[in-house]
N, CA and C atoms as a LAMMPS dump frame, in Angstrom:
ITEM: TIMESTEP
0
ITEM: NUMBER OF ATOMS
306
ITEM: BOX BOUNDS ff ff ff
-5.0000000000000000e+02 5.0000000000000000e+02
-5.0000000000000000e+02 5.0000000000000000e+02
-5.0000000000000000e+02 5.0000000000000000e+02
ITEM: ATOMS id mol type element x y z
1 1 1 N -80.225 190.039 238.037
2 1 2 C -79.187 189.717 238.998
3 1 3 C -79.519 190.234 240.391
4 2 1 N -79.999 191.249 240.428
5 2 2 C -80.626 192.16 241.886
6 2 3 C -81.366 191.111 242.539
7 3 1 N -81.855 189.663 241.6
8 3 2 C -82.957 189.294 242.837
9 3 3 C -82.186 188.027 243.219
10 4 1 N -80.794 187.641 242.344
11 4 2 C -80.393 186.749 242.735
12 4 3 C -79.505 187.201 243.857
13 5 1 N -79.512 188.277 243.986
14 5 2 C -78.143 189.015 245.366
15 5 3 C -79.556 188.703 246.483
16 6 1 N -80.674 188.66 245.868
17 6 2 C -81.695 188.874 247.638
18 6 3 C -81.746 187.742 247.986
19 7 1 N -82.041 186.659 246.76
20 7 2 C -81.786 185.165 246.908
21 7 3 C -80.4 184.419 248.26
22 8 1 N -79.566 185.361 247.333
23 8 2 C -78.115 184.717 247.799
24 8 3 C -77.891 185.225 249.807
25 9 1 N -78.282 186.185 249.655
26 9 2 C -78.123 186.751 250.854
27 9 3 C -79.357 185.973 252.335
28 10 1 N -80.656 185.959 251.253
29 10 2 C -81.712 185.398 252.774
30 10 3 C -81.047 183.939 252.671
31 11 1 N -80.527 182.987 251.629
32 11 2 C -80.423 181.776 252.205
33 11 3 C -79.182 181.701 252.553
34 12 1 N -77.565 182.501 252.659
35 12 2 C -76.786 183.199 253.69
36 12 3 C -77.361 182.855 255.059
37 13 1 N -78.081 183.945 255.198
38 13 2 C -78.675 184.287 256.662
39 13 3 C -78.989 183.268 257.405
40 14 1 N -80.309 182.467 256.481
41 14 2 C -80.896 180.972 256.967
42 14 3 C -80 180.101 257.564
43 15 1 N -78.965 180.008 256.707
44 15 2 C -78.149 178.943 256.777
45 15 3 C -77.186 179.134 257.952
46 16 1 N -76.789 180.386 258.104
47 16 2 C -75.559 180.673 259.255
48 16 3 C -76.927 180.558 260.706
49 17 1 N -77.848 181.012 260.752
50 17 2 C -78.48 180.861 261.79
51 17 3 C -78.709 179.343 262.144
52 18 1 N -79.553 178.554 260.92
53 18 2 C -79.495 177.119 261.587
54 18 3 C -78.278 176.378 261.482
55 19 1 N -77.509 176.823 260.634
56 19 2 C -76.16 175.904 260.758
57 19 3 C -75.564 176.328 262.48
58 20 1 N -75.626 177.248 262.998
59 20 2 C -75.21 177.689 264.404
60 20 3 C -75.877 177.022 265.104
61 21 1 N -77.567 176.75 265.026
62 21 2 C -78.721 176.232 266.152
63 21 3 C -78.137 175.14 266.338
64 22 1 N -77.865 173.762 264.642
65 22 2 C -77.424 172.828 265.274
66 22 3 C -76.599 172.306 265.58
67 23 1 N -75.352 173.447 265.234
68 23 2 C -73.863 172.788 265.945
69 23 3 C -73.939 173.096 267.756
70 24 1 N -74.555 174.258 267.913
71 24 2 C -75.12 173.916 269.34
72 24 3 C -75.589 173.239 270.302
73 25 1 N -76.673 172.564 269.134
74 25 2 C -77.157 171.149 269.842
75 25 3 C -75.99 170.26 269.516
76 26 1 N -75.393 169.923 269.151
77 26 2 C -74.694 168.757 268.631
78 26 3 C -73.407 168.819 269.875
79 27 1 N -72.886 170.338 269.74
80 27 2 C -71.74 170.519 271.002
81 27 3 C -72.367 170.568 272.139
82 28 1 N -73.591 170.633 272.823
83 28 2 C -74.388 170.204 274.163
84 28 3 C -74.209 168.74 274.443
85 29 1 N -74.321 167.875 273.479
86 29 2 C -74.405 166.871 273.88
87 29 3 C -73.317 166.022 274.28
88 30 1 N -72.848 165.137 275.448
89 30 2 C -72.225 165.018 276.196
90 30 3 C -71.216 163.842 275.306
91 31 1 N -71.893 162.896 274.857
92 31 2 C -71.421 161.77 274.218
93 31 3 C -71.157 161.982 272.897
94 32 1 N -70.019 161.939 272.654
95 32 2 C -69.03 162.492 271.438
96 32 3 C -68.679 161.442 270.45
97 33 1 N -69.684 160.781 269.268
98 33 2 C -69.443 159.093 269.177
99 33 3 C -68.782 160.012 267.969
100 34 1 N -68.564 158.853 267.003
101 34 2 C -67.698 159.41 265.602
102 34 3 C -68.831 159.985 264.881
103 35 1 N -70.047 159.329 264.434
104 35 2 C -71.131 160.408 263.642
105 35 3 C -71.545 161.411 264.215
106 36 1 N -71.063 161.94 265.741
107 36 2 C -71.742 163.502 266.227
108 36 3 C -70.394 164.165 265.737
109 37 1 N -69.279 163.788 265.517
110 37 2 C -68.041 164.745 265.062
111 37 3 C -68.237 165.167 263.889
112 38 1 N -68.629 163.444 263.559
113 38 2 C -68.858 163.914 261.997
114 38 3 C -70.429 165.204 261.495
115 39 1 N -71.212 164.978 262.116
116 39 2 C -71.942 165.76 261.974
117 39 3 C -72.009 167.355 262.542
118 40 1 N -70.808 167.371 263.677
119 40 2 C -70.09 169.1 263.686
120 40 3 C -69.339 169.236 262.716
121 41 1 N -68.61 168.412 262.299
122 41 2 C -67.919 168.785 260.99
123 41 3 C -68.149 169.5 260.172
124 42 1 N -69.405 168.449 259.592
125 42 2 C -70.139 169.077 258.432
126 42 3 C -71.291 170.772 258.72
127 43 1 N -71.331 170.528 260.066
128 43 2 C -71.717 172.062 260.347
129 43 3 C -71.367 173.141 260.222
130 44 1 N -69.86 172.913 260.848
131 44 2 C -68.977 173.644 260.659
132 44 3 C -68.339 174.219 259.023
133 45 1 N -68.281 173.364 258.392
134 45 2 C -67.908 173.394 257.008
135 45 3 C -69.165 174.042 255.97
136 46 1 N -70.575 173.211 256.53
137 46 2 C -71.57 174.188 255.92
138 46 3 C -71.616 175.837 256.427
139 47 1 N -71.703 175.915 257.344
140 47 2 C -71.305 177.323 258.05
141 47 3 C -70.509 178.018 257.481
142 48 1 N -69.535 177.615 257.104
143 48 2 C -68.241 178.458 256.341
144 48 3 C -68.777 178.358 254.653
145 49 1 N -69.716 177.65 254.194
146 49 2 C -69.899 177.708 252.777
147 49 3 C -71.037 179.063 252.996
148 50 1 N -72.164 179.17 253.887
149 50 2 C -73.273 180.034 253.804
150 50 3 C -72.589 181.332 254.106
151 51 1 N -71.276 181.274 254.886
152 51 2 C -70.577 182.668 255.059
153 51 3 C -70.064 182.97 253.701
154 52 1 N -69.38 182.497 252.83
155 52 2 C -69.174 182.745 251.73
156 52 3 C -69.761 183.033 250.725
157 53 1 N -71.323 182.375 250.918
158 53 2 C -72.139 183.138 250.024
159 53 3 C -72.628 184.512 250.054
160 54 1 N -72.319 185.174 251.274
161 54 2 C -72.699 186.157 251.363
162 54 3 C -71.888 187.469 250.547
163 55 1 N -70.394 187.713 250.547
164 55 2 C -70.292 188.859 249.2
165 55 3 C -70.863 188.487 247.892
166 56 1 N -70.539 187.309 247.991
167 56 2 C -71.642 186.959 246.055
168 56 3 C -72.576 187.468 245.953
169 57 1 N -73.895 187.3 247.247
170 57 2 C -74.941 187.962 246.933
171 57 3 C -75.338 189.591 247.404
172 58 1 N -74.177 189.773 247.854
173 58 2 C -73.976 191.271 248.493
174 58 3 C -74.003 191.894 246.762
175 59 1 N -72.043 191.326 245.623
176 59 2 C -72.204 191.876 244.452
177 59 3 C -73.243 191.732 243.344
178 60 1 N -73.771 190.674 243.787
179 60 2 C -75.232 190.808 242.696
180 60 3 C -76.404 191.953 243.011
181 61 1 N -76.504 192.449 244.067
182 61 2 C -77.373 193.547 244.549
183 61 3 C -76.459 194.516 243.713
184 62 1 N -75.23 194.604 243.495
185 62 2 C -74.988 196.036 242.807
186 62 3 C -74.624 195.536 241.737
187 63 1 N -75.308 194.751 241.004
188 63 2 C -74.699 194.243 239.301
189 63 3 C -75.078 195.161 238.574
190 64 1 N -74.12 195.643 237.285
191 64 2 C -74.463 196.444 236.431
192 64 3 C -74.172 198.407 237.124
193 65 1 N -73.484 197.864 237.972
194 65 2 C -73.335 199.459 238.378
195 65 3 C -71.706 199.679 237.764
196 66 1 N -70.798 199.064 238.455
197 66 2 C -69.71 198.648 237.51
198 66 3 C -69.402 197.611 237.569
199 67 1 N -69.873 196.506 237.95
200 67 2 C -69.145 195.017 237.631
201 67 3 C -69.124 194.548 238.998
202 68 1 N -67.702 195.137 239.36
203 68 2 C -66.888 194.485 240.622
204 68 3 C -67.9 195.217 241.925
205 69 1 N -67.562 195.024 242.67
206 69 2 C -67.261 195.833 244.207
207 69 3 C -66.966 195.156 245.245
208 70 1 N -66.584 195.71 246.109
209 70 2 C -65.923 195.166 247.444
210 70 3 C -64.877 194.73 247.021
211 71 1 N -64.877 193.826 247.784
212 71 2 C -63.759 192.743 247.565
213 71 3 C -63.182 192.075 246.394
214 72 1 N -64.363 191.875 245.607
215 72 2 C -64.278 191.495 244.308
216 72 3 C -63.421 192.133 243.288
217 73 1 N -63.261 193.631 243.647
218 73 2 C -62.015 194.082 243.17
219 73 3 C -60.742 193.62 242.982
220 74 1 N -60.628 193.1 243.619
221 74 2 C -59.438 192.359 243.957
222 74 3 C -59.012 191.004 243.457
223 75 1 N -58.022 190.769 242.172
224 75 2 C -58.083 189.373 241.688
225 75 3 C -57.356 188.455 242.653
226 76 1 N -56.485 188.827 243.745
227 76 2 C -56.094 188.189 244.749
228 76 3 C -57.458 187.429 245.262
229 77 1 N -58.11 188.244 246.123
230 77 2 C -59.356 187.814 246.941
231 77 3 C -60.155 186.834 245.76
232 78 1 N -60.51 187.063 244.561
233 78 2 C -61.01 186.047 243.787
234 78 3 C -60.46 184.963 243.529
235 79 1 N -59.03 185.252 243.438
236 79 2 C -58.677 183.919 243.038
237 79 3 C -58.483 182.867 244.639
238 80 1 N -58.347 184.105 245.196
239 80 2 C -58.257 183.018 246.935
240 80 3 C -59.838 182.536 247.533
241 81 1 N -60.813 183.352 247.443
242 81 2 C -62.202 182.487 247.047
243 81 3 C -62.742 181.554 246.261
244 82 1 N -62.249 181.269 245.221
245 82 2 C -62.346 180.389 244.363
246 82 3 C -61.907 179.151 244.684
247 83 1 N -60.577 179.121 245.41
248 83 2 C -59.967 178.221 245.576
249 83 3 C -59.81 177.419 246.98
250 84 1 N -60.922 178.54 247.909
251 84 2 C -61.277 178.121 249.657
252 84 3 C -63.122 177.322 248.792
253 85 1 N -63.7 178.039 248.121
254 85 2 C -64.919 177.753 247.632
255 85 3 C -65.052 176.152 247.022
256 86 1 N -64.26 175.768 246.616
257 86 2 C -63.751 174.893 245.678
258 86 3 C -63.547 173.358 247.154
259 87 1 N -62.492 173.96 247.677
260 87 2 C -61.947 172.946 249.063
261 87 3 C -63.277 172.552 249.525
262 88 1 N -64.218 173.889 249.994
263 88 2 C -65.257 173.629 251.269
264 88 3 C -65.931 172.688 250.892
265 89 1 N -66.742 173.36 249.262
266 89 2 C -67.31 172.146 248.511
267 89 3 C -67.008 170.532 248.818
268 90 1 N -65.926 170.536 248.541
269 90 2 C -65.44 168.815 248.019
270 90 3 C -65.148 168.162 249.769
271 91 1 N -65.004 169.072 250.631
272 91 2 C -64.818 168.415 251.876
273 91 3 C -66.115 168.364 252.808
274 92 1 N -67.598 169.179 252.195
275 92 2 C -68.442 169.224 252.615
276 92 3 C -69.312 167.713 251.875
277 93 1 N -68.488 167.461 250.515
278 93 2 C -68.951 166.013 249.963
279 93 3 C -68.391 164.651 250.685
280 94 1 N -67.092 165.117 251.166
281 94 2 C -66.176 164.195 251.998
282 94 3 C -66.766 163.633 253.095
283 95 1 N -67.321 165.056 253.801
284 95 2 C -68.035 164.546 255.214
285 95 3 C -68.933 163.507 255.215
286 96 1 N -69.644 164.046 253.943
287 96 2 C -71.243 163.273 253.464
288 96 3 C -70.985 161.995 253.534
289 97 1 N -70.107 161.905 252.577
290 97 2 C -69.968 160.324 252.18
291 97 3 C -69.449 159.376 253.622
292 98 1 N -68.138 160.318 254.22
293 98 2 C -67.902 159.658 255.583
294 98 3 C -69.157 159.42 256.796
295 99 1 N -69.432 160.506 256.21
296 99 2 C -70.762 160.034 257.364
297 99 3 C -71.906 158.814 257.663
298 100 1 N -71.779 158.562 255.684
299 100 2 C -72.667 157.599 255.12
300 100 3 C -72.063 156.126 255.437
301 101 1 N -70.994 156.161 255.405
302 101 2 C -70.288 154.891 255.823
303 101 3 C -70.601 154.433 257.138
304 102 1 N -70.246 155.696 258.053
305 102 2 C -70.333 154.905 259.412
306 102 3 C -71.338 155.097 260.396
């Protein structure tokens, strides 16, 4: 599990850095058609999935010490991650497909 927390965490990192590079480029650009929204969208929404991966792979670095930590303590915070985790997913499929249409 220790190497899936190193896993979880460098492609975290990756992802919040280029998911930032190209909503940057995308908000530079002047002409705002419906596939550049749609494609901040989905930046935005990937952005918020690679932020979320990050306590997952924070608690897999301490698996087996007692289970939980951080946040994870908390069946509130789990069950309210589960259920933001769940949304981002299916609206990060939403975008896709909208995007594919137009």
């Amino acid at each position: 599990m220790f190497w899936l927390g190193i896993i979880g965490i460098t492609e975290s990192l990756m992802g919040i850095a280029l998911n930032t590079l190209t909503l940057c480029f995308f908000i530079s650009q002047r002409n705002f058609s419906v596939s550049s929204l749609l494609f901040i969208s989905f930046n935005i929404c990937d952005l918020f999935i690679c932020t979320m991966i990050m306590p997952v792979g924070i608690s897999n670095l301490h698996y087996g010490t007692d289970g939980q930590i951080g946040w994870f303590k908390s069946q509130l915070y789990c069950v309210l991650w589960g259920m933001t985790w769940s949304i981002s997913i299916r609206m990060s499929i939403y975008i896709m497909a909208s995007l594919s249409i137009s």
